[in-house]
DSSP file (Angstrom, degrees, kcal/mol; ACC not computed):
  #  RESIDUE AA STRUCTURE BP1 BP2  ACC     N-H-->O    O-->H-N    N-H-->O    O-->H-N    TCO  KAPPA ALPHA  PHI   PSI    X-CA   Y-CA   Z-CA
    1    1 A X              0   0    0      0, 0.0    45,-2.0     0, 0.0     2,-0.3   0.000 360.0 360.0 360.0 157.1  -17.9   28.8   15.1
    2    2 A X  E     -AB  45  74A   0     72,-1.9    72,-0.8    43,-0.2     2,-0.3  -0.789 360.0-166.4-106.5 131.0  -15.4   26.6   16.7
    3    3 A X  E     -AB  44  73A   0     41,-1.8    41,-1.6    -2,-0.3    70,-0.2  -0.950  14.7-175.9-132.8 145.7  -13.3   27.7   19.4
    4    4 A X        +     0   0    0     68,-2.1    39,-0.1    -2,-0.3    69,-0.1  -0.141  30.0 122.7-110.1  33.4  -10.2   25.1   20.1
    5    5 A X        -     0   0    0     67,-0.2    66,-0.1     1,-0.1    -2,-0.1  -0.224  33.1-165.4 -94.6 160.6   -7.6   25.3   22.9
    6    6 A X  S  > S+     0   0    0      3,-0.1     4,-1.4    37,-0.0     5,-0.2   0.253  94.2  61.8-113.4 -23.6   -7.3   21.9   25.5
    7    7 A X  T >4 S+     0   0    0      1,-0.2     3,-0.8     2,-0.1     4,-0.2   0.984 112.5  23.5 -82.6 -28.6   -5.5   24.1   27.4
    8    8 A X  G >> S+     0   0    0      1,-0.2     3,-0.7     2,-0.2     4,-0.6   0.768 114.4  72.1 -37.0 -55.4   -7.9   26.8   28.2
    9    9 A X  G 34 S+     0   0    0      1,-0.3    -1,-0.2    33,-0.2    -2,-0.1   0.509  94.2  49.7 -46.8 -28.8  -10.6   24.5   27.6
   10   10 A X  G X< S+     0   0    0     -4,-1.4     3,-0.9    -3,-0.8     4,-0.4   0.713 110.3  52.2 -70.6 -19.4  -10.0   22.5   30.9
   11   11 A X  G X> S+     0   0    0     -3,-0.7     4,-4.1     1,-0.3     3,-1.4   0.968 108.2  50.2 -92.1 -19.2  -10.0   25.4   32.7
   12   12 A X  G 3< S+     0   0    0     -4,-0.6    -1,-0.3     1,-0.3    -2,-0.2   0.278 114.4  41.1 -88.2  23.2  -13.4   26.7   31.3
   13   13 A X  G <4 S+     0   0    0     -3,-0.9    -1,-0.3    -5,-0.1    -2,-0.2   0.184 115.7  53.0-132.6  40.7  -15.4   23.7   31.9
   14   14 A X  T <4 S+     0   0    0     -3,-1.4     2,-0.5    -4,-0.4    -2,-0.2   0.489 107.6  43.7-117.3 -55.3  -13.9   23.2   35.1
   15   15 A X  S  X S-     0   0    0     -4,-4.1     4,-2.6    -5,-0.2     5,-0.3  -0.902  70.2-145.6-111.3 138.6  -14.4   26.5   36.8
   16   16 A X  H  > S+     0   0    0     -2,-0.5     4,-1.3     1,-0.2     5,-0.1   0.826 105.8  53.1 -64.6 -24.7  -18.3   28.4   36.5
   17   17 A X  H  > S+     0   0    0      2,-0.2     4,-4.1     3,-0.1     5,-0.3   0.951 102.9  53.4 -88.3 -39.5  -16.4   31.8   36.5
   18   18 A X  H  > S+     0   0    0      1,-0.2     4,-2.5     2,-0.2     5,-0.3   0.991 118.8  43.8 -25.3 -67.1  -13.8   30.8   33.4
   19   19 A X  H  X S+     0   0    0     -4,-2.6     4,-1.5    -8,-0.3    -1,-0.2   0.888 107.2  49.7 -52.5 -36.4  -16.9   30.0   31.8
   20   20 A X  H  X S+     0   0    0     -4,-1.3     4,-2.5    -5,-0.3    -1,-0.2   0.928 114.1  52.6 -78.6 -33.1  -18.9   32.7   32.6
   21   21 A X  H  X S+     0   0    0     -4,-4.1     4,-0.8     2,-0.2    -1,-0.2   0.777 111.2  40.9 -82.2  -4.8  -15.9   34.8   31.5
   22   22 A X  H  < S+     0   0    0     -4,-2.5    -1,-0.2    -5,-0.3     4,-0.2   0.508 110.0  60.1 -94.4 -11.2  -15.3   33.3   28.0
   23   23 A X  H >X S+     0   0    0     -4,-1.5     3,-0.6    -5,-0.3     4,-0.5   0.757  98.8  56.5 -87.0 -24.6  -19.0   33.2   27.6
   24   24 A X  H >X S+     0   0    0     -4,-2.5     3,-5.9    -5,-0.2     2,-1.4   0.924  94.4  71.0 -66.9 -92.8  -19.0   37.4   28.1
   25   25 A X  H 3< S+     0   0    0     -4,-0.8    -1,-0.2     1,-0.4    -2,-0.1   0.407 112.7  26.5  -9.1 -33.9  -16.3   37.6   24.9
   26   26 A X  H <> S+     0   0    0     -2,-1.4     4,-0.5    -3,-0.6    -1,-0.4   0.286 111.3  67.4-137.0  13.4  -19.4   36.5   22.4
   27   27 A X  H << S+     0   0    0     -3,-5.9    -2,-0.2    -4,-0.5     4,-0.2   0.598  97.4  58.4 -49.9 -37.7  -22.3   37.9   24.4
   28   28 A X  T  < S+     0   0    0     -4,-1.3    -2,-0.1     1,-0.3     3,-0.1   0.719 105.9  46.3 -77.5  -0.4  -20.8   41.2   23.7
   29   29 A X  T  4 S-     0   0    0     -5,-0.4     2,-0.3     1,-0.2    -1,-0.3   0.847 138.9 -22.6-106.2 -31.5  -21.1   40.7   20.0
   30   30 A X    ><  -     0   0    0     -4,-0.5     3,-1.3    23,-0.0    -1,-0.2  -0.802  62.8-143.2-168.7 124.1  -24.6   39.3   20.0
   31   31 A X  T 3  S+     0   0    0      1,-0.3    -4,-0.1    -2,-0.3    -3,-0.1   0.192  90.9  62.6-111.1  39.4  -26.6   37.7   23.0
   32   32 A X  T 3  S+     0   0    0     -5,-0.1    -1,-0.3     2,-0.0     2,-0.3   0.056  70.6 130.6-137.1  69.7  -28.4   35.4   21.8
   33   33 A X    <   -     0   0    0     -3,-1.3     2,-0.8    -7,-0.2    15,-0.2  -0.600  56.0-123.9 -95.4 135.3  -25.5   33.4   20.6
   34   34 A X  B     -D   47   0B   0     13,-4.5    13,-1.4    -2,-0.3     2,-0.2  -0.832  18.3-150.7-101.4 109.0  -25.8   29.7   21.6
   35   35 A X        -     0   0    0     -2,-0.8     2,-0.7    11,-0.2    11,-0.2  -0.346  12.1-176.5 -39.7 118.2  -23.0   27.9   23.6
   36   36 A X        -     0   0    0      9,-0.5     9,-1.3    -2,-0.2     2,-0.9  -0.767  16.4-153.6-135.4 112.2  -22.1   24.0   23.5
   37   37 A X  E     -C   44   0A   0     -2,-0.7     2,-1.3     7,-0.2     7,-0.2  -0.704  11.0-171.6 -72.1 103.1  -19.6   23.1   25.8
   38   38 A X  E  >> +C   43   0A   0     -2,-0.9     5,-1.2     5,-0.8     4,-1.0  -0.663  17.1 165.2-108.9  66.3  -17.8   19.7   24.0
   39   39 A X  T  45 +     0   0    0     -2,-1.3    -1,-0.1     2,-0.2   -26,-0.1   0.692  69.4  58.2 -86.8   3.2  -15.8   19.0   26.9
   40   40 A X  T  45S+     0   0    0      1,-0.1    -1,-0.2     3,-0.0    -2,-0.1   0.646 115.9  39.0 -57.2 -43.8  -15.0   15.3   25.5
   41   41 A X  T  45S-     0   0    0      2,-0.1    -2,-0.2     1,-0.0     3,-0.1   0.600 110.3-124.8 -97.9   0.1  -13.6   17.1   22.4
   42   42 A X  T  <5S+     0   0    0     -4,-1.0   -33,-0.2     1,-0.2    -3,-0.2   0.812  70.9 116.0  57.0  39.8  -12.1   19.6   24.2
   43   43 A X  E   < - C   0  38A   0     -5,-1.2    -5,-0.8   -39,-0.1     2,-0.3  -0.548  58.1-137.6-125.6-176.9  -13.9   22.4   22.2
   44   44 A X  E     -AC   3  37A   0    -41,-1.6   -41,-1.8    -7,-0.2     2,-0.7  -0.946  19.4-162.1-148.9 129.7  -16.6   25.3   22.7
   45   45 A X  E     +A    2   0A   0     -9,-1.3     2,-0.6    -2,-0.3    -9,-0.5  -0.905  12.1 178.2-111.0  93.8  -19.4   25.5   19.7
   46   46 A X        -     0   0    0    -45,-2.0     2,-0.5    -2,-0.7   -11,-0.2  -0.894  10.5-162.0-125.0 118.0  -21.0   28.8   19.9
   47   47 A X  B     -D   34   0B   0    -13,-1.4   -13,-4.5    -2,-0.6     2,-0.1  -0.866   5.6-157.7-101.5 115.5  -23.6   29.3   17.1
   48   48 A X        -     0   0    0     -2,-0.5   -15,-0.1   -15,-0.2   -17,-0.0  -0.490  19.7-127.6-102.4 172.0  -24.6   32.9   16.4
   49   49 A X  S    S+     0   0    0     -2,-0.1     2,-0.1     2,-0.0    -1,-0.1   0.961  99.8  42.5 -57.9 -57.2  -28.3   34.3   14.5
   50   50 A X  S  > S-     0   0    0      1,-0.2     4,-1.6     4,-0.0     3,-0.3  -0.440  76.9-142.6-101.9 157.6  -26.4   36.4   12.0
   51   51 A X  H  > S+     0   0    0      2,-0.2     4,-1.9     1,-0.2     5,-0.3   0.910 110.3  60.9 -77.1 -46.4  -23.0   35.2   10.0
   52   52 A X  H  4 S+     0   0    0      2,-0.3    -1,-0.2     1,-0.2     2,-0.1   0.616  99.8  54.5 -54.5  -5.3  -21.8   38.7   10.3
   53   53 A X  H >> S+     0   0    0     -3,-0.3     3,-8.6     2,-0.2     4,-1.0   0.913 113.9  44.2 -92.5 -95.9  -22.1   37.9   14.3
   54   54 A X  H 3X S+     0   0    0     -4,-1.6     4,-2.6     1,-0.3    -2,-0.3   0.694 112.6  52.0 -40.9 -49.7  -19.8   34.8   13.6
   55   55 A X  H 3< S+     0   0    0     -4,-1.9    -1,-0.3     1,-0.2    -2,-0.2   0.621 104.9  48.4 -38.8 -30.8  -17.8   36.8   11.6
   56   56 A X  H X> S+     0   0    0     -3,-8.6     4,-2.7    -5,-0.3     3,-2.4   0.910 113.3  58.4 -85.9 -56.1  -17.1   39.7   14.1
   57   57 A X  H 3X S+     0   0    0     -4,-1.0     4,-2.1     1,-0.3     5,-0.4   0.898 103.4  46.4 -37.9 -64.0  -16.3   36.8   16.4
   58   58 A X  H 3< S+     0   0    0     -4,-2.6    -1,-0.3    -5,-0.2    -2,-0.2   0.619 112.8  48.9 -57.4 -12.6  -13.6   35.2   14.3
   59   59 A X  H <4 S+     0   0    0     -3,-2.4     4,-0.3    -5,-0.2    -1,-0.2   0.704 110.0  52.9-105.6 -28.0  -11.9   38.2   13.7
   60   60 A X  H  < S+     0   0    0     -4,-2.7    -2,-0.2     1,-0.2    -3,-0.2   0.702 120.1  33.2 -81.3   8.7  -12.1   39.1   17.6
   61   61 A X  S >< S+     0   0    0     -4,-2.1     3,-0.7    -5,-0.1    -1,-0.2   0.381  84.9 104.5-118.9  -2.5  -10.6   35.8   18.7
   62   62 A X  T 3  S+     0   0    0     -5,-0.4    11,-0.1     1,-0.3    -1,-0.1   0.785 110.3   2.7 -44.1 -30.7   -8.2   35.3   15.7
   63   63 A X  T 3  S+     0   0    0     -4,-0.3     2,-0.6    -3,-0.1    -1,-0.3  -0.622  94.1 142.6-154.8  65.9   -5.2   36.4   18.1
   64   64 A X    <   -     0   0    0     -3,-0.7     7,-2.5    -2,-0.1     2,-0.7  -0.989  43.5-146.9-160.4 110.3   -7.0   36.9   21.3
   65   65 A X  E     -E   70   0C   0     -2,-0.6     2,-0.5     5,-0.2     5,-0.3  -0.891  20.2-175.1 -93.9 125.2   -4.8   35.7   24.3
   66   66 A X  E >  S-E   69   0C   0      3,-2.1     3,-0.9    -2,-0.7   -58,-0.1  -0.956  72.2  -4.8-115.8 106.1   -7.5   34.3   27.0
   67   67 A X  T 3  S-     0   0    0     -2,-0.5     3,-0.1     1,-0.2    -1,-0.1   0.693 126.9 -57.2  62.6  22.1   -5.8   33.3   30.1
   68   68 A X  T 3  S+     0   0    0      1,-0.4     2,-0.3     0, 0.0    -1,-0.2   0.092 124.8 105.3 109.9 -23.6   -2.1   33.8   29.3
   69   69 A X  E <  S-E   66   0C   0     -3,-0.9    -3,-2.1   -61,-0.0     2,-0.4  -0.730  72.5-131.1 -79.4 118.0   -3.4   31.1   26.3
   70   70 A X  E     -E   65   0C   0     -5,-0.3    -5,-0.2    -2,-0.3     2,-0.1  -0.790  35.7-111.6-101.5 130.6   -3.9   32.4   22.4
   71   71 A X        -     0   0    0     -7,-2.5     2,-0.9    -2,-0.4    -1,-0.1  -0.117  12.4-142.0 -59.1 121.3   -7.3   31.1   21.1
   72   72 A X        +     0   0    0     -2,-0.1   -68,-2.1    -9,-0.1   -67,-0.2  -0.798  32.0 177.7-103.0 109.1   -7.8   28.6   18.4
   73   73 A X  E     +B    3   0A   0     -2,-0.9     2,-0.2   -70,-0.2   -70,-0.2  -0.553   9.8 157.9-105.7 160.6  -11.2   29.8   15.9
   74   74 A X  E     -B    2   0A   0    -72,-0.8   -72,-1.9    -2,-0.1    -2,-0.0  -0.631  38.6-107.5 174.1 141.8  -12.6   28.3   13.1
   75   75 A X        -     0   0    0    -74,-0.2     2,-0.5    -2,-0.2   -72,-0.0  -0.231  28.0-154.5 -85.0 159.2  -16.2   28.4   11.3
   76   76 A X        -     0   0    0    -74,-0.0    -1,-0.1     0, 0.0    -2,-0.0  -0.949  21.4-111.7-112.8 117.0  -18.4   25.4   11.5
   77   77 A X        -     0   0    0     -2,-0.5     2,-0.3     1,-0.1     0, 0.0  -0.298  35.1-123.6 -54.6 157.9  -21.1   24.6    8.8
   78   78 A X        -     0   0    0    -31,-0.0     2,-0.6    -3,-0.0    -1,-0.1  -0.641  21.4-137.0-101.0 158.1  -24.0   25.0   10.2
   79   79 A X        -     0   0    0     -2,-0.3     2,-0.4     3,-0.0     3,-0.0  -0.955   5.0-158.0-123.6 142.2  -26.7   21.8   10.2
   80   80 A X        -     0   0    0     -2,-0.6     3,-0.1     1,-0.1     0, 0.0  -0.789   6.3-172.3 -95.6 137.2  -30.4   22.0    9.4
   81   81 A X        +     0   0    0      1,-0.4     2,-0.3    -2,-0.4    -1,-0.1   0.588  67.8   3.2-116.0  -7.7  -31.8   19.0   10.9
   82   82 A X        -     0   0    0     -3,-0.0    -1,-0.4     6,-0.0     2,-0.1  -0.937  67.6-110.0-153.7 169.9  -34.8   19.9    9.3
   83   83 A X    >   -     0   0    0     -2,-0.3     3,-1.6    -3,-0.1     5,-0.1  -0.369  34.2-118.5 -83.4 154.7  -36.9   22.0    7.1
   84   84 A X  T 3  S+     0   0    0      1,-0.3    -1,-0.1    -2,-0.1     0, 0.0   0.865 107.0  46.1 -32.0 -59.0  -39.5   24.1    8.2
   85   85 A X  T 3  S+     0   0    0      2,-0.0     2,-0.6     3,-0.0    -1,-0.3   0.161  92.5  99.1 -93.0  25.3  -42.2   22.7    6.7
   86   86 A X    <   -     0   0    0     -3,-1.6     0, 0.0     1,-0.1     0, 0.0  -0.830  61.7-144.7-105.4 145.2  -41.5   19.3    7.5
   87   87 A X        -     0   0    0     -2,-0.6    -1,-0.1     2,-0.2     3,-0.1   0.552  40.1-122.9 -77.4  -6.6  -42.9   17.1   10.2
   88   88 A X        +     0   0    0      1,-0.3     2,-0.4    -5,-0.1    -1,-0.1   0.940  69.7 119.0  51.2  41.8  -39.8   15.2   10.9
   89   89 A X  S    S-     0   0    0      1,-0.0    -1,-0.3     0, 0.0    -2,-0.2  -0.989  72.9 -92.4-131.2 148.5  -41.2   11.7   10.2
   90   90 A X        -     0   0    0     -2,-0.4     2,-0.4    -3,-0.1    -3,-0.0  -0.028  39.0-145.1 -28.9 135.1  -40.2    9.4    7.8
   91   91 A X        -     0   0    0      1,-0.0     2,-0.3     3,-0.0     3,-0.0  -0.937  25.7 -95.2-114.1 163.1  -42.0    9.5    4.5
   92   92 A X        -     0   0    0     -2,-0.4     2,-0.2     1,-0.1     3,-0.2  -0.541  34.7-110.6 -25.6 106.4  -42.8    6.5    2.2
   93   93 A X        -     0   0    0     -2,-0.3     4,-0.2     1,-0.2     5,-0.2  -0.230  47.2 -98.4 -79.8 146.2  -40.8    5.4   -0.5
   94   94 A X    >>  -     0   0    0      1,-0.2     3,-1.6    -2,-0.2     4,-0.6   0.259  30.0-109.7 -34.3 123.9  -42.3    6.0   -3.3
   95   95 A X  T 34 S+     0   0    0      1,-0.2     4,-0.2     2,-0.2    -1,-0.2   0.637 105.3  56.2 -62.6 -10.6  -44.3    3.5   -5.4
   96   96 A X  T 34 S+     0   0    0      1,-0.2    -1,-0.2     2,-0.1    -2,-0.1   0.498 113.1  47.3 -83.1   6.2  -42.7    2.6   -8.4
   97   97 A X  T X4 S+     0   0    0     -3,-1.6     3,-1.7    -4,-0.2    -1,-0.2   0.553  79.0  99.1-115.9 -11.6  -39.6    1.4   -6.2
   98   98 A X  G >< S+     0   0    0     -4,-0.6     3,-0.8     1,-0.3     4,-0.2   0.674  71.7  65.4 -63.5 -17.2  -41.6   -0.5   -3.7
   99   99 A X  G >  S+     0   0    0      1,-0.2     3,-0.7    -4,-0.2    -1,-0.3   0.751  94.3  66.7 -64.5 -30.8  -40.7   -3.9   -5.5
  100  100 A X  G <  S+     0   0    0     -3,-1.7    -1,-0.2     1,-0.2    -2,-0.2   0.401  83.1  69.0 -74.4   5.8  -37.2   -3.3   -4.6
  101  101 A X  G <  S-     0   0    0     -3,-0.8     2,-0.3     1,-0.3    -1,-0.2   0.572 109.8  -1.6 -96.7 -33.4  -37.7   -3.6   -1.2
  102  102 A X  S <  S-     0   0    0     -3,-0.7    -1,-0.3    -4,-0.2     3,-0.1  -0.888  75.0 -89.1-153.6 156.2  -38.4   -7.6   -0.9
  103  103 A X        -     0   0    0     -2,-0.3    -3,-0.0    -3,-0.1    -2,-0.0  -0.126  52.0 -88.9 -60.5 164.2  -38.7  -10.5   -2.9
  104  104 A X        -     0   0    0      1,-0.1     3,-0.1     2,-0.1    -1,-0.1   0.216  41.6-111.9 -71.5 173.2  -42.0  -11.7   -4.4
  105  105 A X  S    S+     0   0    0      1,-0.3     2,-0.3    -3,-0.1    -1,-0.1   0.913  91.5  16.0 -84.3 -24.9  -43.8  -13.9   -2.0
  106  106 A X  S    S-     0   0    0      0, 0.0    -1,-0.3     0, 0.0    -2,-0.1  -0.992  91.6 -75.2-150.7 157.7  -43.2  -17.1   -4.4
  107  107 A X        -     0   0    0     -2,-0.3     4,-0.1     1,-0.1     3,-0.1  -0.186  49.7-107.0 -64.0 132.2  -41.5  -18.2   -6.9
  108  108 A X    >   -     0   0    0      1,-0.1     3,-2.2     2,-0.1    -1,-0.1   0.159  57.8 -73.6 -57.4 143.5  -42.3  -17.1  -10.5
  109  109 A X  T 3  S+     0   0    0      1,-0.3    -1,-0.1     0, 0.0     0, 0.0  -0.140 118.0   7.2 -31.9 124.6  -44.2  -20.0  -13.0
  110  110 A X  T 3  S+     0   0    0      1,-0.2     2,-0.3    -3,-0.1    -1,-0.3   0.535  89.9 146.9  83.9   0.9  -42.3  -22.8  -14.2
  111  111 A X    <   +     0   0    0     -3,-2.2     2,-0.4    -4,-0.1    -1,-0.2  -0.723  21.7 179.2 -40.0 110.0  -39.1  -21.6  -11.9
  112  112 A X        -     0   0    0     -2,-0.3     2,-0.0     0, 0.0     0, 0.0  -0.993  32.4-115.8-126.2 132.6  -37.0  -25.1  -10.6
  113  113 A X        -     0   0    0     -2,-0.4     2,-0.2     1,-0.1     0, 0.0  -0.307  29.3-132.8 -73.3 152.0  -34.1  -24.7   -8.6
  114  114 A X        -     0   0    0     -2,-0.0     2,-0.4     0, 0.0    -1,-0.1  -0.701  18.0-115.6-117.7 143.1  -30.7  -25.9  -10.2
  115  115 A X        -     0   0    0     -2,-0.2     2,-0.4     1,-0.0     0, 0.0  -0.733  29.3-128.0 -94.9 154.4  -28.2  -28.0   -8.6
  116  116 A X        -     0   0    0     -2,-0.4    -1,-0.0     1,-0.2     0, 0.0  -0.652  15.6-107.4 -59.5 122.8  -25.0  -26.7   -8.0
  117  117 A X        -     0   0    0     -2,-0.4     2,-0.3     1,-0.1    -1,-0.2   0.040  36.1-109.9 -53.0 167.0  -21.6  -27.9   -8.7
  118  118 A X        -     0   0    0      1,-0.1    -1,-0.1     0, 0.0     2,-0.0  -0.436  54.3 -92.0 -92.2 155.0  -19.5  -29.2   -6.0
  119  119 A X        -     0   0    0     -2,-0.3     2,-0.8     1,-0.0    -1,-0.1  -0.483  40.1-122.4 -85.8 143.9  -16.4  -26.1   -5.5
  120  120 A X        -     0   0    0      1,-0.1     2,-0.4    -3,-0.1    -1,-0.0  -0.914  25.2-167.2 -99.3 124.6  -13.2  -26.9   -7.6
  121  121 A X        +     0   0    0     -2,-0.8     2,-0.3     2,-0.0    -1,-0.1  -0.783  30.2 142.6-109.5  98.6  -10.0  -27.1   -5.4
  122  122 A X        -     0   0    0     -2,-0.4     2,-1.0     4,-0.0    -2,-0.0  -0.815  23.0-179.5-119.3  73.2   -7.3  -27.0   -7.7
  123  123 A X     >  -     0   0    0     -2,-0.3     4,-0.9     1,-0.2    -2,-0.0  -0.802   5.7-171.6 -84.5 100.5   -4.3  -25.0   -6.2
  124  124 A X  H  > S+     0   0    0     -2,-1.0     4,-1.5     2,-0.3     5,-0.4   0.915  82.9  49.1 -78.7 -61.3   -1.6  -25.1   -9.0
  125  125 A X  H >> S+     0   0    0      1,-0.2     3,-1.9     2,-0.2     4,-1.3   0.999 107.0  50.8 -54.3 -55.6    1.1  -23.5   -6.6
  126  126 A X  H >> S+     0   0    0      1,-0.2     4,-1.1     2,-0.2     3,-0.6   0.933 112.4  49.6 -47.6 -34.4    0.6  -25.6   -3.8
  127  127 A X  H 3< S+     0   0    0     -4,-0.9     4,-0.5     1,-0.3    -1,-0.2   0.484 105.7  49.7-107.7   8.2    1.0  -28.5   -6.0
  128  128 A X  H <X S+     0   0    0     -3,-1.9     4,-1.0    -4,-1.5    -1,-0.3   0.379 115.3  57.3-102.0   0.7    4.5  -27.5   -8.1
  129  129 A X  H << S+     0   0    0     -4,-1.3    -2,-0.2    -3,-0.6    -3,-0.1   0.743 107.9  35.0-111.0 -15.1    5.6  -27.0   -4.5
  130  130 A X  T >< S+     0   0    0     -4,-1.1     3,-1.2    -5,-0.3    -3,-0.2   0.805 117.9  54.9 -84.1 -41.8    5.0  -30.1   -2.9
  131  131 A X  T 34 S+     0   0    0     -4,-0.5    -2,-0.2     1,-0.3    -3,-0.1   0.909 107.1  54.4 -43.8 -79.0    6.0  -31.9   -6.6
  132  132 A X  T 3< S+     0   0    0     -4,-1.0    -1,-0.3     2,-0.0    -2,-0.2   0.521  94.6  94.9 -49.7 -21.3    9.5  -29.6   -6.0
  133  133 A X    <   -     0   0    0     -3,-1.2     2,-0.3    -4,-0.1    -3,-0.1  -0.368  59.6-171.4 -57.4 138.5    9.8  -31.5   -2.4
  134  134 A X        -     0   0    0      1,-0.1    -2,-0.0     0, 0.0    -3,-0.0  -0.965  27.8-128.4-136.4-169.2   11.9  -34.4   -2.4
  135  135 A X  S    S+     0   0    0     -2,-0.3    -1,-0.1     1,-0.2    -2,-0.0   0.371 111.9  47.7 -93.1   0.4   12.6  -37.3    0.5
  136  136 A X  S    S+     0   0    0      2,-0.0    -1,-0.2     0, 0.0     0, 0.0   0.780  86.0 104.8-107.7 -10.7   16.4  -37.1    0.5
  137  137 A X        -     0   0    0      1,-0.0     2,-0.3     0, 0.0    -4,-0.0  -0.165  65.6-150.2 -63.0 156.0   16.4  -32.6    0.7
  138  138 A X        -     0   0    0      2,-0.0     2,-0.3     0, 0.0    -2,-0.0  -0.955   6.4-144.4-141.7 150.0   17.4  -32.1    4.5
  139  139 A X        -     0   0    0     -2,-0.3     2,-0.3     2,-0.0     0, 0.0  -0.859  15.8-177.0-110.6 107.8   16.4  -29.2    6.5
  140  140 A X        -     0   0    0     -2,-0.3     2,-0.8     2,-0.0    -2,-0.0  -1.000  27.9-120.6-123.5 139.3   18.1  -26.9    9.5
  141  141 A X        -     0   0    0     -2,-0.3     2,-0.4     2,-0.0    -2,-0.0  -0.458  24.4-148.1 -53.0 117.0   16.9  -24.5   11.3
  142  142 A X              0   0    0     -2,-0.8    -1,-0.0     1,-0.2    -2,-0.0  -0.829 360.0 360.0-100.5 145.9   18.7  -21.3   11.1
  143  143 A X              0   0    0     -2,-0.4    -1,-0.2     0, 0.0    -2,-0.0   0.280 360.0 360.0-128.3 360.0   19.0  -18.9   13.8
């Protein structure tokens, strides 16, 4: 869960007893609910065990004036950064895809590089618009 305010939020990462007392608000629903103080984002991220935790939460802060201030809630997906069983290294991709990964070391039998044409610059507009010029047309600035 999300908690949102800027104004509140300066005052609770600003003074240790603010905190301590907006951290009480969702101790009392389950303590060992985890705090992350985002004081760049001007947020509070507090991740409970149970959903029903977060749930109880959202419903006590839905309308919940904290310091003269009414509380802005909202759930957060939670992220796995990894699986249990996983070691958290990189794995190898797989072998039948490993050719996609770089070119051969040399060029295939009987391969000869082709020359290229020279680049065509042929701009059709530019050149009905210089044609449409003439030497006698006169020119003023307008302002």
């Amino acid at each position: 869960m999300i908690i949102d305010n800027s104004k509140i939020l300066f005052q609770v990462f600003s003074i240790d007893q603010q905190k301590a007392n907006f951290s009480n608000l969702f101790t009392q629903i389950e303590s060992g609910c985890h705090f992350d103080f985002l004081r760049s984002f001007r947020r509070v991220r507090i991740t409970f065990e149970k959903p029903e935790s977060a749930t109880a939460a959202k419903l006590l802060t839905q309308h919940l004036s904290f310091n003269g201030t009414i509380l802005k809630s909202f759930f957060a997906q939670r992220i796995r950064l990894r699986d249990a069983g996983d070691d958290g290294l990189l794995k190898l991709p797989p072998l039948e895809k490993q050719f996609l990964i770089s070119p051969p070391a040399s060029p295939p039998v009987g391969w000869e590089q082709s020359q290229e044409m020279a680049p065509v610059v042929c701009n059709f507009d530019l050149m009905a618009k210089l044609a449409a010029l003439t030497v006698d047309d006169t020119f003023e600035a307008r302002v």
